[in-house]
N, C-alpha and C positions, 0 to 999 in steps of 0.2 A: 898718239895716232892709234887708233883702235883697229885689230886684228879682223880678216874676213873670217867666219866660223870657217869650220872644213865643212865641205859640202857630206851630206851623211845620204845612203840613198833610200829612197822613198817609199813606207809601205804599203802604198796606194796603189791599186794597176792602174794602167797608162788607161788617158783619158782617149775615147774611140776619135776615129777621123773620122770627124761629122760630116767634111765634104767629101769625103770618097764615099760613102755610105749613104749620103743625100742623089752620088753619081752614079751608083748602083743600084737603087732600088726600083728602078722601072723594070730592070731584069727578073726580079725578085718579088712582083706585085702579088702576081698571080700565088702563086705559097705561100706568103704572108696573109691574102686576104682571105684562103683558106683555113688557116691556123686559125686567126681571128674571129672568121664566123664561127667555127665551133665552138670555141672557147665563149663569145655571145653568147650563142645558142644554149651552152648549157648553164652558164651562169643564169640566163632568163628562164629558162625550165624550171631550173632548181627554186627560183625566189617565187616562181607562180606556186609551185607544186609545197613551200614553206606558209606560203601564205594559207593557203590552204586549211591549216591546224588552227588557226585564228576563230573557224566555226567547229572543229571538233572542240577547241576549249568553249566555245559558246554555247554548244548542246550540253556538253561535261559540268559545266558551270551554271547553267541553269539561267543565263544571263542574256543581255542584247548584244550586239555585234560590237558597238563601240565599246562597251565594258568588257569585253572578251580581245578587242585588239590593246587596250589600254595595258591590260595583265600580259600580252603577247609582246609590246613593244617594251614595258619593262623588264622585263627576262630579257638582255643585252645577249645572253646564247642560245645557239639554237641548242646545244645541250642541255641546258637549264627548261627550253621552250618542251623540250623531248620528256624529260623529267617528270615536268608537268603532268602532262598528255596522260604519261604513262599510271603516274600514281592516283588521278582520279578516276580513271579508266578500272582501276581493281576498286576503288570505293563505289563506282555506280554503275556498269556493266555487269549485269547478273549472265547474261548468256556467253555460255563459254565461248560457243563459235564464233559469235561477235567479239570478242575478246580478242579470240585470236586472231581474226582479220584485220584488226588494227595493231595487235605485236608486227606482223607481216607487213603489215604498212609502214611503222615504224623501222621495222629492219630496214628495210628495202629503200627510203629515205636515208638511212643513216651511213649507210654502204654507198650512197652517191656524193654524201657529203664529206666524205673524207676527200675523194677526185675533186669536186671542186673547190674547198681550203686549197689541196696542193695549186691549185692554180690561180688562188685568188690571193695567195698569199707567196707568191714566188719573184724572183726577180729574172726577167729572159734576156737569153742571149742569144745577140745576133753575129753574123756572120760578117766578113769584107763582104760580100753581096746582099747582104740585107736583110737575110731570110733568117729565119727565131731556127735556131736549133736544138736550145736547150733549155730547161728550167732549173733555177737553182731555189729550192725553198728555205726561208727563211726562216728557219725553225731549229732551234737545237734538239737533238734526238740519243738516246739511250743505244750504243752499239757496241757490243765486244768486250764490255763493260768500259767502256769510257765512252765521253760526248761528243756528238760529229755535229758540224753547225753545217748548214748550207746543203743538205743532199743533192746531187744533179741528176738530173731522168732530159735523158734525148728526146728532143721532137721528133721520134721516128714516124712511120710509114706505120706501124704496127699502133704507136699509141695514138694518133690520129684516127685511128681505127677505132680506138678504146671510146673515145670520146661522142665516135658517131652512135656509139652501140650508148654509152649511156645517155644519152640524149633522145634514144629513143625508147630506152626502159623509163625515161621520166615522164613519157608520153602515155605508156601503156600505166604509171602512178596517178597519174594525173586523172584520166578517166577511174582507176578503180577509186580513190580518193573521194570522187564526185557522187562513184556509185555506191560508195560507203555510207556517205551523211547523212542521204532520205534512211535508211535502214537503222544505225544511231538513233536518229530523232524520235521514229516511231517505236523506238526498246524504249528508249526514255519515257515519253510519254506514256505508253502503257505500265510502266513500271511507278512513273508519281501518281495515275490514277489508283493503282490496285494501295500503295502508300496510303491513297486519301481517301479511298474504302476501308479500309483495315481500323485507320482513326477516327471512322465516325463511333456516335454515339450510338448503341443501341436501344430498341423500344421502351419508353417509359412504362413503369409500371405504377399502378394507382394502390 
């Protein structure tokens, strides 16, 4: 007759009351579809405003749009994608100014992408009334000198705040991005022309 194990207890947390939570959540629509649209809103900014680099590698590259998003979708990060950008940018950008309005571009991209990983790679938590309070990212991190898994950041009032403001600094990227490219194209251009003056032949002599 074989023995029941001893029961041992569980290191899993307790699985949510989907129907109390399914009973609560009409109370809870209205801040939850808040939180949501932002979090939308900036995940959609941010992938319009990435997309973007797809013709600064196209001017940089010398290339057509499809061979420029080919090299863009192979680079699996946008760090890898940034890399890029960055190191062709000192081999073919002669004017410093333009130079640096695309580090500025770069930065200023890369300071929103860290907000959106945290939130695109988190797991949230809801409340008995239904509403997201917190984020827990899934990330192991460098702290104190040992490793912390899972950071939590509150859906406060304040970082709701946070998100409006970068959603709409994506906004004011987005247009300078756009007003970047005609400015790119024609440095370029003038710079392969004076290139393919420089390599012509000069005057024969008899």
């Amino acid at each position: 007759m074989s023995e029941t194990p001893p029961s041992r207890r569980s290191r899993l947390p307790s699985a949510p009351d989907f129907d109390a939570l399914a009973a609560a959540a009409p109370s809870s629509a209205d801040r939850r579809t808040e939180v949501l649209a932002l979090i939308g809103n900036l995940v959609f900014a941010w992938s319009n405003n990435e997309s973007l680099f797809i013709y600064v590698l196209m001017l940089l590259l010398e290339t057509d749009e499809v061979s420029a998003a080919i090299v863009f979708g192979t680079l699996n990060t946008t760090r890898a994608r940034l890399d890029l950008v960055e190191r062709l940018a000192k081999a073919k950008i002669a004017d410093p100014e333009l130079a640096r309005e695309l580090d500025g571009i770069l930065s200023r991209f890369s300071r929103q992408t860290k907000l959106r990983n945290d939130l695109n790679h988190s797991m949230y938590t809801v409340n008995q009334s239904g509403e997201i309070t917190h984020t827990r990212l899934m990330k192991l991190e460098q702290r104190g000198g040992g490793l912390s898994f899972g950071r939590v950041r509150e859906m406060s009032r304040e970082r709701l705040d946070e998100l409006a403001r970068a959603i709409a600094e994506h906004g004011v990227l987005n247009r300078d991005i756009w007003a970047f490219l005609p400015r790119l194209e024609a440095h370029l251009e003038a710079r392969a022309r004076r290139g393919r003056g420089s390599a012509a032949p000069g005057p024969r002599r008899g």
